[in-house]
N, C-alpha and C positions, 0 to 999 in steps of 0.2 A: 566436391560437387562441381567445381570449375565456374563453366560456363552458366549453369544452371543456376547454382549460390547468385551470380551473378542476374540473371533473371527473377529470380523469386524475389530474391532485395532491390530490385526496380519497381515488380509488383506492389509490393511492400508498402513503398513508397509511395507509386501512385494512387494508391488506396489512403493514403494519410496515416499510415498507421504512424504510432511512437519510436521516434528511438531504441527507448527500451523494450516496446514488444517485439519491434523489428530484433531486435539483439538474440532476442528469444527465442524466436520462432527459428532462424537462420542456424541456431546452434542444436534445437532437436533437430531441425529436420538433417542435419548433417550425422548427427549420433542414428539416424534412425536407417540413414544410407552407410554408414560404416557399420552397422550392426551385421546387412546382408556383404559388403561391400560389391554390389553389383549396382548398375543404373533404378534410378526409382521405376524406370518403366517396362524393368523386364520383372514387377512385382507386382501382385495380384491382392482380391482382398485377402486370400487365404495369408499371404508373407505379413500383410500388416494386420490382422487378427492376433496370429501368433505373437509379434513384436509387441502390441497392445495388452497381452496376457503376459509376456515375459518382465513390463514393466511391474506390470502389480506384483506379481507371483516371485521374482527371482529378486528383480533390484528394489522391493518394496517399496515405491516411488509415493509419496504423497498426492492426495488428489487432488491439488492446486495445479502439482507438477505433472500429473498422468494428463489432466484436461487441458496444460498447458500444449504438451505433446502430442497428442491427438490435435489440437488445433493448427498445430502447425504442419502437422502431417495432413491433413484435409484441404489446405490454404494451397498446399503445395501440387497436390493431385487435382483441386479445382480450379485453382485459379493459375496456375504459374504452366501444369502441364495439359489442364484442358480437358482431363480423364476423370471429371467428377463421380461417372460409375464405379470406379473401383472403390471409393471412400460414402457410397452413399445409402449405405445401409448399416456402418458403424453407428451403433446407440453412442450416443454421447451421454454421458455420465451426470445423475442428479447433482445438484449443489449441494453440496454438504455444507451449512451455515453452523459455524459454531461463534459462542460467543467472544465478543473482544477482549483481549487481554488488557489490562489499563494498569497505571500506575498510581499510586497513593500521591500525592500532593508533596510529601515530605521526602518519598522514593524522587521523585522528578527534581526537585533540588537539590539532593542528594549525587543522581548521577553527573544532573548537568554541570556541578560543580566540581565533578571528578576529572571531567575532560581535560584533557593539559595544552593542549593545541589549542591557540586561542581561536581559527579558523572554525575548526568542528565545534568547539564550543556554543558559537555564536551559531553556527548552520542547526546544529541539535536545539538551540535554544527558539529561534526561529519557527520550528516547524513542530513545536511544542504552543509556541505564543500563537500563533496563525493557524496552526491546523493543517500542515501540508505532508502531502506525503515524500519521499526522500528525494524522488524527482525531480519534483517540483524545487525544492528547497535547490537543491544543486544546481537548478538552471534559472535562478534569482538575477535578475541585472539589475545595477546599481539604480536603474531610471524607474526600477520599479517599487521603488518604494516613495509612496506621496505622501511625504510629513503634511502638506497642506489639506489632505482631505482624512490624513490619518488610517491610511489603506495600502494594503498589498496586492499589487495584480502579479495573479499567478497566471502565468502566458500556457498555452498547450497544455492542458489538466487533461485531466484523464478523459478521453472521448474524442479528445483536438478541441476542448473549452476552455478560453478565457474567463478567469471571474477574478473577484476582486474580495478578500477579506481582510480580517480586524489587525493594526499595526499598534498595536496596545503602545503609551507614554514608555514605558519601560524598555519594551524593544525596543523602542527607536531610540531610547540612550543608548542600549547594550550596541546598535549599529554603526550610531555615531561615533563613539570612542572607538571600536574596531577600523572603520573606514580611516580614522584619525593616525592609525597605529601602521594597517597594513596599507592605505588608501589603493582600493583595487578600482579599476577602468574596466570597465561594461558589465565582463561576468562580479558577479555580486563576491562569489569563493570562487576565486580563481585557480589551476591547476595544471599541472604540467601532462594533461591528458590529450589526446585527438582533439576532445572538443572544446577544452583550453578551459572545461569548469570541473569543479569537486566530482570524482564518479561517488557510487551510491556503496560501492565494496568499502572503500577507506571510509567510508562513514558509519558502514556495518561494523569495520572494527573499534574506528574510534572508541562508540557505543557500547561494544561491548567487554573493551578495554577498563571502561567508565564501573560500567555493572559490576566487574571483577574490585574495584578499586574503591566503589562504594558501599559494597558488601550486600548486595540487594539481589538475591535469589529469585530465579525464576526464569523461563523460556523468552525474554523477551526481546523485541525486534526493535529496530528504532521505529517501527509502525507504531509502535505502539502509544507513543507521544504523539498522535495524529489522537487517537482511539482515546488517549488520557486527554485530551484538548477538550473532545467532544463530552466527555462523560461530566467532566469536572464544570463545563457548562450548562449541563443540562442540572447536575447538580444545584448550580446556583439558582438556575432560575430561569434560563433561558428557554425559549420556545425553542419546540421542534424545527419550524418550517424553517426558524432566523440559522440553526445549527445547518441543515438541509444546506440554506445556500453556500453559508461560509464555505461546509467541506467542498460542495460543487456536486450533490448526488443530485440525479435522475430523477428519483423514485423520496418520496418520504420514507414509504417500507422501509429504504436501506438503512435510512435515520435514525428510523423507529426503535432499531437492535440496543440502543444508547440507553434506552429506558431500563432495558433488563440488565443493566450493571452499572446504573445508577442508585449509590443507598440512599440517597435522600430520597427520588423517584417511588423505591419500594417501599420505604419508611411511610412517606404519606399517605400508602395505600392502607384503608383500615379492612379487615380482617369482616366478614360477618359473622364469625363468634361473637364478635362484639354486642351483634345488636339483639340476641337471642336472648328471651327474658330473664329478671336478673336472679329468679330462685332459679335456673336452669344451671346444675354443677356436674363437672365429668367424672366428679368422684363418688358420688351421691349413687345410692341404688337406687332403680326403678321401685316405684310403688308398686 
């Protein structure tokens, strides 16, 4: 894309978008101009229909990753080349909410003790203890952890929001003997990347190194120790709204999903068979 890569990631930019969405967006929309290998703007809605059907239909793309694509293909025709008619009668795709994957209590000790790298270790344990999601975790500076109020600011969350959650006694051992061992200066997990911190791929594998090594079956993401954070608190006892802030959501709704894969949550819920008279049996015939 040259010049234009160049353009759209200035936009990008001056929109505040993330790092990693910017990373995103920059890499379809380039798959999506090497698809026709022509300029995006000798392409009409009909080229980017078809390209939008080839992803479902051919490379069966997930709809994280279809609505990824499509957004960055819209980003790129409205905002970077100015030609928002050509992308503005694309339906964009319902949300498909399914529910959170989460790990059993004994699964999460389990992996995190599989890690062999004391770095990821401590990163996966982190954002297990806190509730962050892998971003987050990676771009940790060592200033942000306040033993004195007992809190994590997590900088640039999801949105461009700063918020500050729970530094439980135990993390901040598990950080102080690391700091002890590796003593890292600014970034929290330092790393021989661009941006001198942990990226979020070596932690995918770390993770899933972990999974293989703990014997713990199943599709899981290191999100999911964000998704295990919340669950296992709302298990204990915690309120919604307190969970709401920690993760850093919007919306309660988005909180709310925590309840339907919470068994204590379900457990407490009684049933009104229950309260149906008590000669009433389902195995009894009708008189």
């Amino acid at each position: 894309m040259g010049q234009l890569h160049d353009r759209m990631e200035q936009d990008l930019k001056l929109k505040n978008v993330s790092p990693a969405t910017r990373k995103i967006y920059l890499l379809y929309a380039r798959k999506f101009v090497a698809h026709y290998r022509r300029p995006p703007t000798e392409l009409g809605e009909r080229e980017i229909r078809l390209y939008l059907l080839h992803l479902i239909e051919v490379e069966a793309v997930s709809h994280g990753t279809y609505r990824q694509c499509l957004a960055a293909i819209k980003f790129l025709y409205t905002v970077t080349l100015g030609q928002e008619w050509r992308v503005k009668r694309l339906p964009f795709p319902r949300h498909s909410r399914r529910l959170p994957v989460t790990l059993r209590l004994d699964q999460v000790a389990a992996v995190l003790a599989a890690i062999t790298k004391l770095k990821y270790r401590v990163l996966l344990t982190t954002m297990y203890a806190a509730g962050l999601r892998i971003s987050e975790a990676c771009r940790l500076r060592v200033e942000d952890i306040d033993s004195q109020r007992m809190v994590l600011r997590v900088r640039d969350g999801k949105g461009g929001k700063d918020r500050y959650t729970l530094l439980p006694q135990r993390l901040l051992e598990v950080l102080r003997q690391y700091w002890q061992i590796d003593k890292p200066r600014g970034w929290l997990f330092p790393s021989r990347t661009r941006e001198g911190h942990a990226s979020p791929s070596s932690v995918w594998i770390a993770f899933k190194l972990a999974l293989g090594q703990a014997g713990v079956a199943g599709n899981f993401t290191p999100h999911a120790l964000r998704h295990s954070f919340a669950t296992h608190l709302l298990d204990a006892g915690t309120e919604l709204v307190v969970i709401q802030a920690l993760l850093g959501h919007r919306r309660l709704k988005t909180t709310a999903v925590y309840a339907q894969v919470s068994l204590n949550t379900i457990r407490r819920a009684v049933s009104p068979l229950e309260h149906l008279p008590p000669r009433w049996n389902a195995l009894k015939r009708p008189l």
